[in-house]
N, C-alpha and C positions, 0 to 999 in steps of 0.2 A: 222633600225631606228624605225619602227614599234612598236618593241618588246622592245626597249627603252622605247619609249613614255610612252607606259603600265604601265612598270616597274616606269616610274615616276611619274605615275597617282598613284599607289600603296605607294609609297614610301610618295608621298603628303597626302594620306587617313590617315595616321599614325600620329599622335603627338606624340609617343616618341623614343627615339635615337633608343634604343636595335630593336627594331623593323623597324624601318627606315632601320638601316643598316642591318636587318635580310634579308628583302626585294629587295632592291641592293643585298646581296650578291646571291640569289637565282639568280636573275637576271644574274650576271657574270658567275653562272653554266652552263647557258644554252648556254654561246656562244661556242662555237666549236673552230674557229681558233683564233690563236695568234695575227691576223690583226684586226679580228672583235674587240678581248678583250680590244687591242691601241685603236682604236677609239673609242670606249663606253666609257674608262674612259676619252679620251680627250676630247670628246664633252661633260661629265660632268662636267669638269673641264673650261667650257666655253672656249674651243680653239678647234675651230672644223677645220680650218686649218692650224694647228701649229703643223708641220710634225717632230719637232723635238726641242730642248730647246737651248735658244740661246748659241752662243758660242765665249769665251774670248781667245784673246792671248795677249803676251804684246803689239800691236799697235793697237789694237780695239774690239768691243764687236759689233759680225754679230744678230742680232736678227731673232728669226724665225719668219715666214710668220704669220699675222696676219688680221683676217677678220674683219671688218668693214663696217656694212649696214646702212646707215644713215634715218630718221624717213620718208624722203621724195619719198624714192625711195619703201619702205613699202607700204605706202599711197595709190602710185600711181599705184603700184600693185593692189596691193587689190581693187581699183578704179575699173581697169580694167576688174580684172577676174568676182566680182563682179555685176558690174553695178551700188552698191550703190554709190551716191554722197561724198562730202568731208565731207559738214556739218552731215552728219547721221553717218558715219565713227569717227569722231571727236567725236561725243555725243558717240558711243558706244564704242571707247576708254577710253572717259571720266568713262563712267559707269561700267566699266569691272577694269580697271587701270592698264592692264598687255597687251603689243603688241603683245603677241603670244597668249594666251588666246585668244584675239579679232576676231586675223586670225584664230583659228579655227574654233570658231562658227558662223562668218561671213560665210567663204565658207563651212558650211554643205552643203548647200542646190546645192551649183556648180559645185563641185570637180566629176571629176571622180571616186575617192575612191580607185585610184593604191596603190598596196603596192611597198615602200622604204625601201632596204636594208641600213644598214651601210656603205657599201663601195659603194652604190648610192649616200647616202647623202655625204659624203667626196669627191667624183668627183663633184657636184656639187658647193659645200664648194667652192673646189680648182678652180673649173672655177668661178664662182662669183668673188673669190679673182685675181684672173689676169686678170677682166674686168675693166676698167678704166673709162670707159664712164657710168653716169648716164641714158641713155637713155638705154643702151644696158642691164643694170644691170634688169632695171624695165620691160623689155623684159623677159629676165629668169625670173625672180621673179614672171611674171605675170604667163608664162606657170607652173612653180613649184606648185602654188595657186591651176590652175585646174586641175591641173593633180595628184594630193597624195592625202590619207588621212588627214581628218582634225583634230585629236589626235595629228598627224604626225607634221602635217604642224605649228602646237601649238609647238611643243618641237625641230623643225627646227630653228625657228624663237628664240626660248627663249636661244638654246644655241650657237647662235650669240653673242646675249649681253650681254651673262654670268649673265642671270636672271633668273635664275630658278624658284623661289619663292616657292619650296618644304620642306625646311626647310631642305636642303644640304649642310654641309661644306665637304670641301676636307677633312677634320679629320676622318668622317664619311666616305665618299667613300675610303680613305686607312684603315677602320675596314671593311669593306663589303670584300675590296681585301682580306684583310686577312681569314675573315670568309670562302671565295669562296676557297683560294685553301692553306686552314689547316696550316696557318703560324699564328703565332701571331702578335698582332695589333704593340707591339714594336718593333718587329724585322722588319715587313712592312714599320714603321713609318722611322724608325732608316735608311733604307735603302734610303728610298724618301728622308729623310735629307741629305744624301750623295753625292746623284744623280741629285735631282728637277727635276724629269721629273718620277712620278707617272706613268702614261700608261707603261714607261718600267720596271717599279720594280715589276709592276703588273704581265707581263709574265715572269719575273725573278722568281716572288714568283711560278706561277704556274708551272716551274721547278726546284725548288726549289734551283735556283741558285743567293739567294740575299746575300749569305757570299762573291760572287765574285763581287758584285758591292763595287768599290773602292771611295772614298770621291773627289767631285770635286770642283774646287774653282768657284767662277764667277756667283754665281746662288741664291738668298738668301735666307737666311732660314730664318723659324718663331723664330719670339721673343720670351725670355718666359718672363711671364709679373706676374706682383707682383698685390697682394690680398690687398685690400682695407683692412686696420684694422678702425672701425667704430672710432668716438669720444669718447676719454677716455678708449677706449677699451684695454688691456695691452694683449701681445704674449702669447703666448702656454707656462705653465709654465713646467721646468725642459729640456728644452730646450738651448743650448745656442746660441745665434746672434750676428753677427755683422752685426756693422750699418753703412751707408754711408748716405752723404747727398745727397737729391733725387732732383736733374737739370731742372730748366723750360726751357727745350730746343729743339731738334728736334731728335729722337730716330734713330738710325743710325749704320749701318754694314758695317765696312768696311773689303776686302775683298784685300790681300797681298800679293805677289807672285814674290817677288824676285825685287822689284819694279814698278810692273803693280799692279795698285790700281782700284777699284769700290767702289765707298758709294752708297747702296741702304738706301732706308729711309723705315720707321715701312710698311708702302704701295707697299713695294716691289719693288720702281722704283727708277732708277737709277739715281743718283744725283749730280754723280760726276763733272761736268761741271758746277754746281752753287758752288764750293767749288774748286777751281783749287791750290792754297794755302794749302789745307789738304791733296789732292791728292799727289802735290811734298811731305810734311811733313812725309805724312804715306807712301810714296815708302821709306825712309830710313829706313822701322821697316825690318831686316833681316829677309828671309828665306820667309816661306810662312804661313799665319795668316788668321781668321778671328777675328777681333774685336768689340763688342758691345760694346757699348756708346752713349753719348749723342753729337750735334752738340750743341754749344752755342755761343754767343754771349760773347764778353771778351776782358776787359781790366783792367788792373793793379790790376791781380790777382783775381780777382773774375768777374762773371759773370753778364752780363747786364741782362736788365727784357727781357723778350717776347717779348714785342712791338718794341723794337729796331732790333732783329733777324727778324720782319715781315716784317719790310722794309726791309731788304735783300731780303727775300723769295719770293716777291710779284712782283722783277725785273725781265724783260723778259732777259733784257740784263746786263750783270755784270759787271762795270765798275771798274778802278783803283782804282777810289773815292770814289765807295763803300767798295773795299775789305781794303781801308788806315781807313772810317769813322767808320766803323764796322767789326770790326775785328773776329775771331770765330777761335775757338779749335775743335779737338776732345775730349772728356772727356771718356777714354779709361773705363771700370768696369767691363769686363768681357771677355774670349778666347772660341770661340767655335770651332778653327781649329787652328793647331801648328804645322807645318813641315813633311804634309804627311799624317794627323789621323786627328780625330774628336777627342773632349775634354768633350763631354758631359758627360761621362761616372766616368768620372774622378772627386776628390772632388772639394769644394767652395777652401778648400786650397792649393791645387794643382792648380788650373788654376789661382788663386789669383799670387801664384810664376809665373807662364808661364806669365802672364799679362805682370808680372811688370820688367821681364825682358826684350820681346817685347818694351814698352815702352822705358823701359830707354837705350838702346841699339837705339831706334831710335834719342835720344838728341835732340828731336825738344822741342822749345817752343810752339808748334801746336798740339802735341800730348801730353796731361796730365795723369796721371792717378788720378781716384777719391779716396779721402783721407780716410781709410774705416779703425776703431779698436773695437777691442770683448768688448760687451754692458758686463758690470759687474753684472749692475741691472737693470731692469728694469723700477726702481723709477727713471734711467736718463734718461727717455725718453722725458719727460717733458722741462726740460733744453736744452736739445743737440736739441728738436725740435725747440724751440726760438733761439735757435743760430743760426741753419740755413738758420729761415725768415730772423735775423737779417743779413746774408749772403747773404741775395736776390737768395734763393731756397727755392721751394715747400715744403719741408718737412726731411722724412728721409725714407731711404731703410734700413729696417729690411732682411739679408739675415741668413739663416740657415744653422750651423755648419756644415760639412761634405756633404752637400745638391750637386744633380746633378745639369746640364744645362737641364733643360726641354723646349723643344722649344713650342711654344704655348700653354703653361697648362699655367693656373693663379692658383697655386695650396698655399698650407702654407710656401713653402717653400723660399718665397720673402711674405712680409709685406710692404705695403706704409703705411706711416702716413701721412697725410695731410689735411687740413681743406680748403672747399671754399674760394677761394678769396674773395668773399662779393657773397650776395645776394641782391636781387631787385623784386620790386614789379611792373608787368608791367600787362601791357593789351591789349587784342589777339585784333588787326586788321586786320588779315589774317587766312584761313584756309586751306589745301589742303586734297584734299582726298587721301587716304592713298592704296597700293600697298599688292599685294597677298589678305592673310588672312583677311587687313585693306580696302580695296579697295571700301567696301559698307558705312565708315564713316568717320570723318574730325578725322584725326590726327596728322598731323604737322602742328605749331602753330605760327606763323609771328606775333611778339609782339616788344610792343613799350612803351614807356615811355613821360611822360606831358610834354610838353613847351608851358604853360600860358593856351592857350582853347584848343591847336593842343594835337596830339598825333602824335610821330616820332618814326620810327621804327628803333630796335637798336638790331634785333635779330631772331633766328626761333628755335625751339625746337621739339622736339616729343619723346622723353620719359622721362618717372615717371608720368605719371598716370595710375592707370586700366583699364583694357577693360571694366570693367564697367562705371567706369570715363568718357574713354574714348565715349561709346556709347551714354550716360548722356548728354555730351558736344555737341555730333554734332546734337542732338535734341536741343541745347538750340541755337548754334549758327545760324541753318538752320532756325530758329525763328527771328533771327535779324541779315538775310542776308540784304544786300544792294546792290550786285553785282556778278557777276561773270566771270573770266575771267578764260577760259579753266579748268582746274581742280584745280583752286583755289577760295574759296567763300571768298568774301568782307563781312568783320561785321560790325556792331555798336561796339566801344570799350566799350564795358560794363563788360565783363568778366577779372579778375584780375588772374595775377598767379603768385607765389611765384618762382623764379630760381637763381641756382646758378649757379656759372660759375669759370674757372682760370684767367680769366685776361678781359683788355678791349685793343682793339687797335682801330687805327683810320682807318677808311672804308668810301668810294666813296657810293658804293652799297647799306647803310641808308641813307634816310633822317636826321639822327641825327647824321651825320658822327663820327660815333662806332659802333663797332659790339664786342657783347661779343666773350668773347674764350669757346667753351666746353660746354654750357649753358646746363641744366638740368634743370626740371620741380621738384621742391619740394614739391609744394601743390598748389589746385584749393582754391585762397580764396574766399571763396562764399561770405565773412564776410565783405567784402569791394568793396567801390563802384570805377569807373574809375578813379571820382579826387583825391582818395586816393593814386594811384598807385605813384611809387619814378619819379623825375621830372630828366631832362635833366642835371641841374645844380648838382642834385646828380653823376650823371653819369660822368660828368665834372672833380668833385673833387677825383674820386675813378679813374678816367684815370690820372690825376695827381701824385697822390698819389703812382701810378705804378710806374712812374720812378725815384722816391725816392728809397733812399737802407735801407729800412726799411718795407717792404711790410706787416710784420705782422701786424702793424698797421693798417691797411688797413681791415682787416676782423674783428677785435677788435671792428673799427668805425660800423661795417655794423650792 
């Protein structure tokens, strides 16, 4: 764990990838056994004791072990081993903005300085995780404090909570695998896709036995996700695409096997219990499938807006009356697994056939396929996109002729056209300090919009601006604080900011009960003052305006 930690400090010192993963992979050289190499990658992978990936049959899906340390029993550790109090703990969390971080330069000065193996920290991992009791837990945790190094006891604690703040994706740690034992990154990737449990494709690769990892269902895989084409902007020419219309809905895998179904959602988690109606639907698609698509909202043939799928989504519990008042599909658009194999490999028009046979071999009305024909020209882009607002969807999916399944690239070979739902002029009444790299200035932005003298908050944002911008802003708001509660500063609403957003739904959680969807940061307007900012009553008419079936209209106004 030691020789981790290091290797993370290094990997952190780096800003860019090839280097990043240069650094991990040297790092993977040096472990010796096949156990150590499992654990390295899984505690990178923030699951330090997840002894194995969950596992599906048809009457239920076992989850593996997963650890869970909550801020409290932190705290009261580090109380301990320490001696400092809560309020000085509190502020040096506040100032730092990372809990592993904190703990290790807190306990320089106490620890013993023991060195922690790998298969030290997994036994501890494992005992934390079968302790029940908060009192017992903050017991370990305190002796853990004095007794390791404080590098150590920093990259303990961070790959708990799967925060590393190195600027690590798992896409990265499967290039390092590769780099470390002479496979290439596709064939690494291509195998984790198969498998989802990284740590073993890792020692698979290092015996060069990833041709024998077979594709498994139950486990999800990444998206691959489509490329913003800017406004007005037209495709790659000499190209050809086809287009679909592009779903304001809930991005979704479901996963087929003879009748045992999983929807996991774009986040990876399992969904299928809020959707028990799609689940029966998609057990009738024969053989064994994964399907990407969209969940929506639907009735009488076309799809409801967002806001109607939110009260679905926001139910703890699912009632009759919900699944009668809100009804919802799958909108099937793409096959990443077909009776035995993966599909990625295979063209846009080969798994198009695979689809659409799936589909209609399942004969539900639950299960759709999206209506998708080869773009002639591309002067119809303009047309077919107004037809789709007029459809009440986002826009249009640009997909490319012959093109693979690429799971996680947002590369040319998917194009979204789409325009903000509307934008707004509001003004920051909140600011919080910002995490890793951001931790020293105000970066996420709690803004609000006028009703008559008040301002009511209807939102929070943190990017599109520059780290110069950014650094600009927390000088001017640190200027006209008014408050402070834990690592959020109270302003004056003086400062105005342009965002745009997908949609508005109704929300508890503002004062101005709305909360935009997606909100983005467009521009700091320095050029106007608070009571210029757009009022409540705008925000009123554009959430209206939402559940009309006519939504272009809608950005037209803005």
């Amino acid at each position: 764990m030691d020789a981790l930690a290091e290797a993370c400090e290094r990997v952190a010192s780096h800003a860019g990838r090839l280097a990043k993963v240069a650094a991990l992979a040297e790092y993977f050289r040096t472990l010796e056994s096949d156990e150590d190499l499992r654990r390295a990658v899984q505690f990178l992978l923030g699951r330090p004791a997840a002894m194995a990936p969950a596992v599906s049959n048809l009457f239920e899906t076992v989850e593996a072990p997963k650890l869970a340390l909550g801020y409290a029993v932190i705290r009261d550790a580090l109380r301990a081993a320490s001696g400092w109090d809560d309020e000085t703990l509190r502020v040096c969390h506040r100032e730092v903005g990372d809990g592993g971080e904190t703990v290790g330069l807190i306990m320089a000065p106490f620890t013993a300085g023991e060195p922690m193996s790998l298969e030290r920290a997994e036994q501890l991992y494992l005992q934390l995780h079968a302790m029940r009791r908060a009192d017992a837990r903050v017991r370990m945790m305190t002796e853990i404090f004095r007794t390791y190094r404080p590098l150590t006891l920093k990259y303990f604690i961070k790959a708990i909570g799967n925060s590393f703040r190195i600027g690590l994706q798992e896409k990265m740690v499967e290039e390092a695998v590769a780099a470390a034992t002479g496979k290439s990154a596709a064939a690494v990737r291509a195998a984790n896709n198969r498998l989802g449990d990284l740590a073993a494709v890792a020692i698979a690769a290092r015996h060069d036995q990833l041709d024998s990892i077979e594709a498994r269902l139950f486990h999800p895989m990444d998206f691959m996700l489509a490329k913003p084409l800017e406004d007005g902007a037209a495709p790659p020419e000499g190209v050809e695409w086809y287009v679909e219309e592009k779903y304001d809905g809930v991005r979704a895998q479901a996963h087929c096997d003879h009748g045992a179904v999983a929807i996991f959602s774009r986040g990876m988690e399992d969904v299928s219990k809020s959707y028990p109606e799609l689940v029966s639907a998609l057990g009738r698609v024969p053989g064994s499938a994964i399907l990407d698509g969209e969940i929506l909202a639907w009735r009488d043939g076309r799809a409801l807006s967002f806001t109607m799928l939110q009260q679905r989504l926001a139910r703890k519990k699912l009632t009759e009356a919900m699944q009668v008042s809100i009804p919802v599909v799958f909108m099937g658009y793409d096959v990443l697994y077909r009776d035995g194999g993966l599909t990625l490999d295979q063209t846009l028009e080969e798994r198009r056939a695979m689809l659409e046979a799936a589909v209609n071999d399942a004969a539900s009305d639950r299960v759709l396929l999206s209506p998708q024909a080869k773009l002639a020209d591309v002067a119809e882009i303009p047309a077919r996109y107004e037809a789709a607002r007029e459809n009440g969807n986002e826009g249009l999916l640009l997909k490319r002729a012959g093109s693979l399944y690429e799971p996680g690239k947002r590369g040319g070979a998917w194009l979204k056209v789409k325009r903000a739902f509307a934008t707004l002029d509001v003004v920051i009444t909140a600011a919080e300090q910002g995490h890793g790299k951001r931790a020293t200035v105000l970066s996420d932005y709690t803004f609000a919009v006028r009703s008559g003298d008040q301002y009511l908050n209807i939102g929070k944002a943190y990017s599109g601006l520059t780290d110069a911008e950014i650094r600009e802003m927390t000088k001017v708001l640190r200027d006209i604080a008014i408050g402070r509660y834990s690592r959020v500063l109270l302003v004056k609403p003086q400062q105005v900011l342009e965002v745009g957003f997908d949609g508005i739904q109704k929300s508890p959680r503002h004062k101005s009960g709305y909360a935009l969807r997606f909100p983005r940061i467009l521009r700091w307007r320095t050029d106007k003052r608070a009571e210029d900012c757009d009022t409540i009553e705008r925000v009123q008419e554009l959430y209206q305006s939402s559940l009309n079936l006519t939504p272009n209209r809608v950005g037209d106004d803005a």
